[in-house]
N, C-alpha and C positions, 0 to 999 in steps of 0.2 A: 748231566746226560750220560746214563750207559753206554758204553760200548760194545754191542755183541756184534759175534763174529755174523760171517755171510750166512747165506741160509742153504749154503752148500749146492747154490744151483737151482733148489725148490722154489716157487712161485706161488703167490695167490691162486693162478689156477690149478697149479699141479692140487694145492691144497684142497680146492673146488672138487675139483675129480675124483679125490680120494672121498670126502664126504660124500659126492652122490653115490659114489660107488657102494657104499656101507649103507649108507642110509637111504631108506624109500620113504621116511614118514615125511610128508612136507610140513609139520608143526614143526619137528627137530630141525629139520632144513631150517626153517626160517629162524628157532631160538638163536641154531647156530651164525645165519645172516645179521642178527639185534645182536651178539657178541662183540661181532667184529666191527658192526657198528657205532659201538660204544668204545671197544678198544682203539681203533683209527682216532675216536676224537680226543680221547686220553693220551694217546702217544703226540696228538699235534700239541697238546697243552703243558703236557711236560717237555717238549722237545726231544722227544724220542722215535726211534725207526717208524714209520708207520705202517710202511709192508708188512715188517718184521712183526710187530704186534696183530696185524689183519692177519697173519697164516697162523699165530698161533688162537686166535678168537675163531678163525671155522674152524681146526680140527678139533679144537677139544672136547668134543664131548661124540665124534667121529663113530665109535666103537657100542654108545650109548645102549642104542638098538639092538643090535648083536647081544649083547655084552652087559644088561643093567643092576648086573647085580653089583654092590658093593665091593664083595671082595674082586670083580674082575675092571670093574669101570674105575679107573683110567688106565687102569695096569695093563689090559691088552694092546690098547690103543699105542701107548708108549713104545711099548714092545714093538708092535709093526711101525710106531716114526722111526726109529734106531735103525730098524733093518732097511728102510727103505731108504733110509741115509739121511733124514734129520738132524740138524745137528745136536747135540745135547741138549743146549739152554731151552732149545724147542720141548722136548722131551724133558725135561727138569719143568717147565711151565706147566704141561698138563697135567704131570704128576701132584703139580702143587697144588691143586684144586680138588683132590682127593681129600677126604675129612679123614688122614691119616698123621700125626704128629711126625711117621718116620719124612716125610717128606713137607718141612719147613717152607713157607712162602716170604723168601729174603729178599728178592729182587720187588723194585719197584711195578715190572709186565708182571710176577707172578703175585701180589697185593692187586694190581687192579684187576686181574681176570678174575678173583675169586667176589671182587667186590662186581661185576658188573654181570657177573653167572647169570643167579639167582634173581637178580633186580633187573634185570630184561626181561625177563618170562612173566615176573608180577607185573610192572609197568605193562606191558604188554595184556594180561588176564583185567586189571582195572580201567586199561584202554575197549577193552570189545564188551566190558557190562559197560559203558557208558553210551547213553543213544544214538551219538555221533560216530559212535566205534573207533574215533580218530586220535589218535596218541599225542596229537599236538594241543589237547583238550585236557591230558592228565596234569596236576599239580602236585606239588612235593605233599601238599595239605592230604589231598582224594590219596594219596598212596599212604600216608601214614592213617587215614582214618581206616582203610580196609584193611592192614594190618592190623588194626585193633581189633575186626571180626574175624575169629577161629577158623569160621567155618570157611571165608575167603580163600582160597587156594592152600589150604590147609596141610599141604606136602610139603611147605615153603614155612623154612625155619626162621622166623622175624629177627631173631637174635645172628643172624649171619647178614640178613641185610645192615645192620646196622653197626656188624663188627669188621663188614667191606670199609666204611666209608670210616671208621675210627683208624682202621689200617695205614687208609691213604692219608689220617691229618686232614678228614675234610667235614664240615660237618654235615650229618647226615642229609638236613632240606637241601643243600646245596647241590649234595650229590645226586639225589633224585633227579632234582629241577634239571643240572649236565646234561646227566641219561640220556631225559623225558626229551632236551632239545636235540642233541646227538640223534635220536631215534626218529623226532619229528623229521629232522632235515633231510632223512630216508625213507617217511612214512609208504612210500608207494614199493619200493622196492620188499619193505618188511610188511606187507599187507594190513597198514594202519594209518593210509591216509583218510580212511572212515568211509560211511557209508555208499558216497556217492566214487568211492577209487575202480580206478579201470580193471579189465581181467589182469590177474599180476603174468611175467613171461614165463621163459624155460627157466631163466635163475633163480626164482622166486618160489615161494609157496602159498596157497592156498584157504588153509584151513587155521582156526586156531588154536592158539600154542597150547598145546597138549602134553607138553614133555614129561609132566610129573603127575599125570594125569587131572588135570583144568579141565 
């Protein structure tokens, strides 16, 4: 089990805040709500912090909207955790999810965030084409055959989904199947208890996940 430091005071909601603050799209609201829903159930399985891991799954991708270019996503975003008193490893996390070699993902939170990014947003796009619309209907199978089609969310690199879960030591249907039930056990919260789910609240979002344009 790692040991990081406090989180210098910051909270889930402080974290909450900062995202809505930034962001107004409720697809990235919610990718970033399936983040941290994945991450919380990774840190119970590894026996790791799980606040600690929940603050770093919502901000990371915070600045998204703002900020989607390349050379500035994650790099702004970091920038303002630092100054707003973040502690490092926070800010070493987000940075590790950049597809930039200068910033290496060593820690076990910075291998799982970069593995559960991208694989929430798909599980998610192959959860709302199915009739059901409901994420607790996806299977590690339905996720690897719609990876096999191109034109399937086609912004979404296959080869990172599958080099998250070689990361963690896990094998890939495994990792899916985690995800898919991490995500089910919050279906209603991430607007994917399917067709028949209630309006979602103030915390929630709406619409679907559209991050990388789905």
């Amino acid at each position: 089990m790692a040991t990081y430091p406090d989180l210098n005071g910051k909270s889930r909601d402080d974290a909450w805040n900062l995202l809505t603050e930034w962001v107004t799209s409720p697809s990235l609201r919610r990718h970033s709500l399936a983040v941290e829903t994945a991450m919380r159930a990774y840190a119970r399985k590894f026996g790791e912090p799980e606040e600690a891991w929940a603050v770093v799954g919502v901000v990371h991708d915070f600045d998204f909207e703002r900020h989607p270019r390349l050379d500035a996503h994650p790099f702004v975003g970091a920038k303002v955790l630092d100054g707003l008193g973040y502690p490092q490893w926070v800010v070493d996390a987000v940075l590790s999810h950049a597809d930039d070699p200068a910033y290496p993902r060593n820690s076990v939170l910075e291998k799982t965030l970069f593995a559960v990014d991208e694989l929430t947003g798909f599980i998610s796009a192959v959860a709302l084409v199915r009739p059901s619309k409901a994420v607790a209907d996806v299977t590690a199978r339905s996720v690897i055959k719609k990876m096999k089609d191109r034109r399937f969310a086609e912004a979404v690199r296959r080869e990172d989904l599958t080099a998250g879960a070689e990361a963690l030591g896990i094998p890939f249907e495994d990792h899916v199947t985690f995800v898919v039930q991490a995500m089910a056990a919050n279906a209603e919260t991430l607007g994917l208890a399917g067709v028949r789910s209630p309006e979602l609240g103030a915390n929630t979002v709406q619409e679907s996940w559209a991050r990388k344009g789905m």
